[in-house]
ROKE-819910 format. One record per residue: residue in one letter; z, x, y negated of N, C-alpha, C in turn. Coordinates in pm, 1 decimal. Layout:
BEGIN
<'a' <Z X Y> <Z X Y> <Z X Y>>
...
//
This chain:
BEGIN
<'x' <15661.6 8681.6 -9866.5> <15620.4 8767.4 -9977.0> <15687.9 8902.9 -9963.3>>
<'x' <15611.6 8986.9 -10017.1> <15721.1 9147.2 -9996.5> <15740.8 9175.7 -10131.9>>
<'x' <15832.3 9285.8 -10101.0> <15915.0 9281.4 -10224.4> <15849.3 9332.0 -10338.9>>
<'x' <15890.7 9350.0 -10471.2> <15822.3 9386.3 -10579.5> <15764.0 9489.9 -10560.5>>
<'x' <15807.3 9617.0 -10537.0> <15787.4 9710.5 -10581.1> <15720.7 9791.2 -10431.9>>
<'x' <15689.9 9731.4 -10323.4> <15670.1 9715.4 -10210.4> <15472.3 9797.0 -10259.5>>
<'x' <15390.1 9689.2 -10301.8> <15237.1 9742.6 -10303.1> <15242.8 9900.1 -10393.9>>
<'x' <15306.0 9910.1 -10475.5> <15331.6 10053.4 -10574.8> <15397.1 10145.1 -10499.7>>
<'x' <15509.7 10116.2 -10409.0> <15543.3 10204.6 -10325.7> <15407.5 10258.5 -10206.2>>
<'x' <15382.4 10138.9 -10156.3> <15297.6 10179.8 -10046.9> <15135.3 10270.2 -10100.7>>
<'x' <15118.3 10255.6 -10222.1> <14965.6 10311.1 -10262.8> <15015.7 10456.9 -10268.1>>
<'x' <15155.7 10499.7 -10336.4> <15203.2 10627.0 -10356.6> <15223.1 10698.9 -10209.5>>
<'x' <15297.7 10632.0 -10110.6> <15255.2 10690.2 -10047.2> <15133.5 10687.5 -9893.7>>
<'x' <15092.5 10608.6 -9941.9> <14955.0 10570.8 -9829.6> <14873.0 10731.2 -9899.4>>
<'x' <14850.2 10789.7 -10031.5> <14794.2 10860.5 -10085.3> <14861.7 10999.1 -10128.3>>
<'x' <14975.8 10989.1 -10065.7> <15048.0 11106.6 -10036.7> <15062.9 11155.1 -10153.9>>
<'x' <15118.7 11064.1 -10262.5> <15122.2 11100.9 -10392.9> <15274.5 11201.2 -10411.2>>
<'x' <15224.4 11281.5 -10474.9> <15350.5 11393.6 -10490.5> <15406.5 11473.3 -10406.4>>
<'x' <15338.1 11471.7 -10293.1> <15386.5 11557.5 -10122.2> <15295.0 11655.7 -10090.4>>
<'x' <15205.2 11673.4 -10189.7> <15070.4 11759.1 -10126.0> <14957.9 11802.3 -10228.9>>
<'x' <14882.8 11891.2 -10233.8> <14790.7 11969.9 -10308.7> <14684.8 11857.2 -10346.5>>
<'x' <14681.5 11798.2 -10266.4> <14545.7 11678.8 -10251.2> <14578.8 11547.3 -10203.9>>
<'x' <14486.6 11439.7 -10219.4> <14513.4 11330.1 -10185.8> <14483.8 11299.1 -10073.3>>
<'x' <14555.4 11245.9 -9928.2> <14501.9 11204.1 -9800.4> <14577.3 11026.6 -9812.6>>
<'x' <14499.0 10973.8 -9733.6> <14507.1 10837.3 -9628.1> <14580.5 10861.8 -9570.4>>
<'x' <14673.3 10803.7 -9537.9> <14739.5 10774.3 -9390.7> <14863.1 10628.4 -9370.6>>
<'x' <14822.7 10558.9 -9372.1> <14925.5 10425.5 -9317.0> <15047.5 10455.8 -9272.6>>
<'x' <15042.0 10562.5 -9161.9> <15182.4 10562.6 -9107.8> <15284.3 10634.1 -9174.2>>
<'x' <15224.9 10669.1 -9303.7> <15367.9 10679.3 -9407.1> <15376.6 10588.4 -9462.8>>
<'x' <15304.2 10468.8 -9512.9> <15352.3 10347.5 -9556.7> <15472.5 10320.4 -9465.1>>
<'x' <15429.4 10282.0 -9350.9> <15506.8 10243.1 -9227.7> <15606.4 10297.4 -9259.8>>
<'x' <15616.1 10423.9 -9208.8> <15758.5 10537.9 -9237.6> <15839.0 10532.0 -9349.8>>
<'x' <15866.6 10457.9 -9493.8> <15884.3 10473.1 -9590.4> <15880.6 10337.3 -9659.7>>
<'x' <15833.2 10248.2 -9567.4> <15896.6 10103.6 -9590.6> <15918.7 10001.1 -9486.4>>
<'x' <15899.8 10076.1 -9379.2> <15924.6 10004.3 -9213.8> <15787.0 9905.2 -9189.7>>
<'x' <15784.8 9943.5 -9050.7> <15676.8 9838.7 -8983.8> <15636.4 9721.7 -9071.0>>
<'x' <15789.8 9621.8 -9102.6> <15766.6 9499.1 -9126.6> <15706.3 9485.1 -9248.5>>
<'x' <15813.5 9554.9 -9354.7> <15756.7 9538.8 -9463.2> <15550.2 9584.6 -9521.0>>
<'x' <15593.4 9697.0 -9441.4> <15412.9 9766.7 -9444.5> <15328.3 9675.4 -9405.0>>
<'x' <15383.7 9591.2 -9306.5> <15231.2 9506.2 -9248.1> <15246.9 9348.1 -9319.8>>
<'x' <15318.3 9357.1 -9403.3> <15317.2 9236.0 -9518.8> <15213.5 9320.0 -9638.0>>
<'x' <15231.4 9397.4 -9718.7> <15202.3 9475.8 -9793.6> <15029.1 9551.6 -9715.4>>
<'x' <15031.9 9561.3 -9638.6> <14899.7 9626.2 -9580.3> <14751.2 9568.0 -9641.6>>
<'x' <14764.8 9412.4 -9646.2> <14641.7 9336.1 -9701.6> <14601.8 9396.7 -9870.0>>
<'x' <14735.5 9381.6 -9917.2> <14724.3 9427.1 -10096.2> <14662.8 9588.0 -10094.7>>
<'x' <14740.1 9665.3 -10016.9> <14696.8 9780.0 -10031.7> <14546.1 9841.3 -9979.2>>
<'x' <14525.4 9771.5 -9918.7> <14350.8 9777.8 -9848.4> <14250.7 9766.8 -9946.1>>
<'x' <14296.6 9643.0 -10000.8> <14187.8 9568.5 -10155.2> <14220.7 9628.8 -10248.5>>
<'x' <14365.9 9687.5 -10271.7> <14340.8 9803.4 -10347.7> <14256.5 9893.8 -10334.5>>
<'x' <14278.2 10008.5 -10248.8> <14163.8 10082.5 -10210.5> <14024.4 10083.7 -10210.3>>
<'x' <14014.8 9930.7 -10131.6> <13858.5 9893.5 -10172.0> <13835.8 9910.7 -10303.7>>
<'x' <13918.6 9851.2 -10411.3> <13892.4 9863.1 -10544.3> <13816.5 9969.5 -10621.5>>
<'x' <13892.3 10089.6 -10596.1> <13920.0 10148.7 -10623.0> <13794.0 10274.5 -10547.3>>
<'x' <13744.5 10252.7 -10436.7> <13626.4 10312.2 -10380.5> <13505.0 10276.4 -10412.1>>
<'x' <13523.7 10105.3 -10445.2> <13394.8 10056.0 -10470.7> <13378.4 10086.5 -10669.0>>
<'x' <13445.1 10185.6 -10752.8> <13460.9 10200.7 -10834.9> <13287.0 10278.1 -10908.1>>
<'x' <13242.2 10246.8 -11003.7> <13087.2 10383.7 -11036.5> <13141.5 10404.3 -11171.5>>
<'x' <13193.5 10550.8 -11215.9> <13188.0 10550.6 -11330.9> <13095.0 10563.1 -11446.7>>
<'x' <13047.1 10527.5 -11549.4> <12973.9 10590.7 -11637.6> <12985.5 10716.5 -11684.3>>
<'x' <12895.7 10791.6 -11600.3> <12963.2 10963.7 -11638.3> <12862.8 10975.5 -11759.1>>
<'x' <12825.4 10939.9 -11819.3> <12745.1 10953.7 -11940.6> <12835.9 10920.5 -12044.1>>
<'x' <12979.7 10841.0 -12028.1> <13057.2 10816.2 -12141.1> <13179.1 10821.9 -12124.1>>
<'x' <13214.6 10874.2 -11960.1> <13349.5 10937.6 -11946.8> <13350.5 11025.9 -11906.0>>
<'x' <13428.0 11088.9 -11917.1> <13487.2 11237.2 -11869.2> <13546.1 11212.0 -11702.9>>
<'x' <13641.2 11308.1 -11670.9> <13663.1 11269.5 -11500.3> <13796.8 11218.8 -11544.3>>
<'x' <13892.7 11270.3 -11648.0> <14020.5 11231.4 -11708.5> <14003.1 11066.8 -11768.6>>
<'x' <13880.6 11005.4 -11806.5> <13884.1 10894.1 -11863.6> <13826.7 10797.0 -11742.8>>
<'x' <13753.1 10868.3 -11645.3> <13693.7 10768.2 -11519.9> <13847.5 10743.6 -11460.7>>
<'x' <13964.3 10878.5 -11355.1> <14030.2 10853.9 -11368.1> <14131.2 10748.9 -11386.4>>
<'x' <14129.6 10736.0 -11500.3> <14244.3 10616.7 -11575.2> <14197.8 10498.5 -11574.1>>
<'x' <14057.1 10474.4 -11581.4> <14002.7 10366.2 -11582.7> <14017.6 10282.5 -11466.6>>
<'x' <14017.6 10405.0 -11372.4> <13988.4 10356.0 -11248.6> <14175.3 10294.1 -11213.9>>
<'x' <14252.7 10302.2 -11238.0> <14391.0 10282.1 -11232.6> <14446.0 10110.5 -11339.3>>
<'x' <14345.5 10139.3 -11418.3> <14366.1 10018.3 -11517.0> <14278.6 9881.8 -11453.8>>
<'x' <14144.5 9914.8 -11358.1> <14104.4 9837.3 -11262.4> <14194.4 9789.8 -11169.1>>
<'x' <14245.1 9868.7 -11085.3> <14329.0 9825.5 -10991.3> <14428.7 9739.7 -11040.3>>
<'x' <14506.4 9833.5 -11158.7> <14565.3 9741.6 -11211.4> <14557.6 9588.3 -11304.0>>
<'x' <14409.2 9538.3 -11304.4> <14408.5 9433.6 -11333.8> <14399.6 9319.1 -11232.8>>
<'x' <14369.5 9386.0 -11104.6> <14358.8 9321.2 -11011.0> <14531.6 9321.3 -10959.2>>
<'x' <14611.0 9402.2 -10945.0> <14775.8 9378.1 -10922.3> <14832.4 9441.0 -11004.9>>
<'x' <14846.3 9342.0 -11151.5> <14945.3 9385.4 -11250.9> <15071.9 9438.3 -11227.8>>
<'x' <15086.0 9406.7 -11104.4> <15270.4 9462.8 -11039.6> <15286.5 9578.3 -10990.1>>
<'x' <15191.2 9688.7 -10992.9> <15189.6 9832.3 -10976.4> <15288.7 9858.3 -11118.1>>
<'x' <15347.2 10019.5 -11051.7> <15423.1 10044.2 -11156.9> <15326.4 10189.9 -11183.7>>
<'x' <15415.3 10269.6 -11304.9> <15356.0 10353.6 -11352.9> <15311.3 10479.3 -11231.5>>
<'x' <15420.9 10480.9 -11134.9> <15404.5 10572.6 -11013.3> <15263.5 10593.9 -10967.4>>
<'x' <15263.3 10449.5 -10938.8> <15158.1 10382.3 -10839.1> <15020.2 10468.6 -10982.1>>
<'x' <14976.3 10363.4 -11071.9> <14954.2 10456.9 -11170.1> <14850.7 10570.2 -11140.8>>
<'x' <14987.7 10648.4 -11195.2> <14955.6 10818.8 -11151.5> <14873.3 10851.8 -10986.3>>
<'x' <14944.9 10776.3 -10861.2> <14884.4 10818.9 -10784.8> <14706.2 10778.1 -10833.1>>
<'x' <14697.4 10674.0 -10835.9> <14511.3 10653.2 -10814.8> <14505.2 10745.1 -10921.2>>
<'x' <14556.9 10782.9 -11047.6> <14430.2 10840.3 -11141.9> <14454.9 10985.5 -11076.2>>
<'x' <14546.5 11006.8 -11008.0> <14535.2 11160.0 -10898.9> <14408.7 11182.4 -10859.8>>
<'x' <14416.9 11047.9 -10742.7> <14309.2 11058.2 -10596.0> <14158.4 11022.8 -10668.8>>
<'x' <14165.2 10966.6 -10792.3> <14047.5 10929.3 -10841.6> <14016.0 11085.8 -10895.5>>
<'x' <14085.3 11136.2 -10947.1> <14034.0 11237.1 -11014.7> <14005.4 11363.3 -10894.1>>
<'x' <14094.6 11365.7 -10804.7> <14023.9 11476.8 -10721.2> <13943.3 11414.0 -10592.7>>
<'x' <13894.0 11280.3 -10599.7> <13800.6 11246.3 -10564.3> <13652.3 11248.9 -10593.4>>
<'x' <13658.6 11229.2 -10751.0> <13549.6 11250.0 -10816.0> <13507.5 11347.1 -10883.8>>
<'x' <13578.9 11487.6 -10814.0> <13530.5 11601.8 -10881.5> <13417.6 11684.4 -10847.9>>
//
């Protein structure tokens, strides 16, 4: 099992949360920032996150991009209640300047 805080770390920075103007992909800062081992324990959660989170359609007829957003963060998070608030913030980031 990896550690708690291991899938919330890795979404923040797989999504380059707080390092950059915009949101990018990249694994090998997971890697970098929680080592090989731990990342490729953690790699499966964070994938199906993502998927989650791509395969997302908002109702733009009854949300805004601030309420798709959050929604889209409260999805993920029902699927891994063990994200923390960090983690959070990153998706309703990448959601929001994804779906602009």
């Amino acid at each position: 099992m990896f550690g708690r805080n291991d899938l919330s770390r890795a979404i923040a920075l797989y999504l380059n949360f707080n390092n950059a103007p915009h949101p990018s992909t990249d694994f090998a800062r997971v890697e970098k920032g929680l080592g090989k081992r731990r990342a490729a324990k953690v790699q499966p959660q964070l994938e199906r996150a993502m998927d989650i989170l791509a395969g997302l359609q908002p109702n733009w007829k009854r949300m805004s991009l601030d309420d798709a957003a959050h929604w889209a963060a409260e999805e993920v998070k029902a699927a891994y209640p063990e994200i923390d608030r960090k983690a959070m913030d990153a998706i309703v980031w990448a959601a929001s300047y994804g779906w602009k």
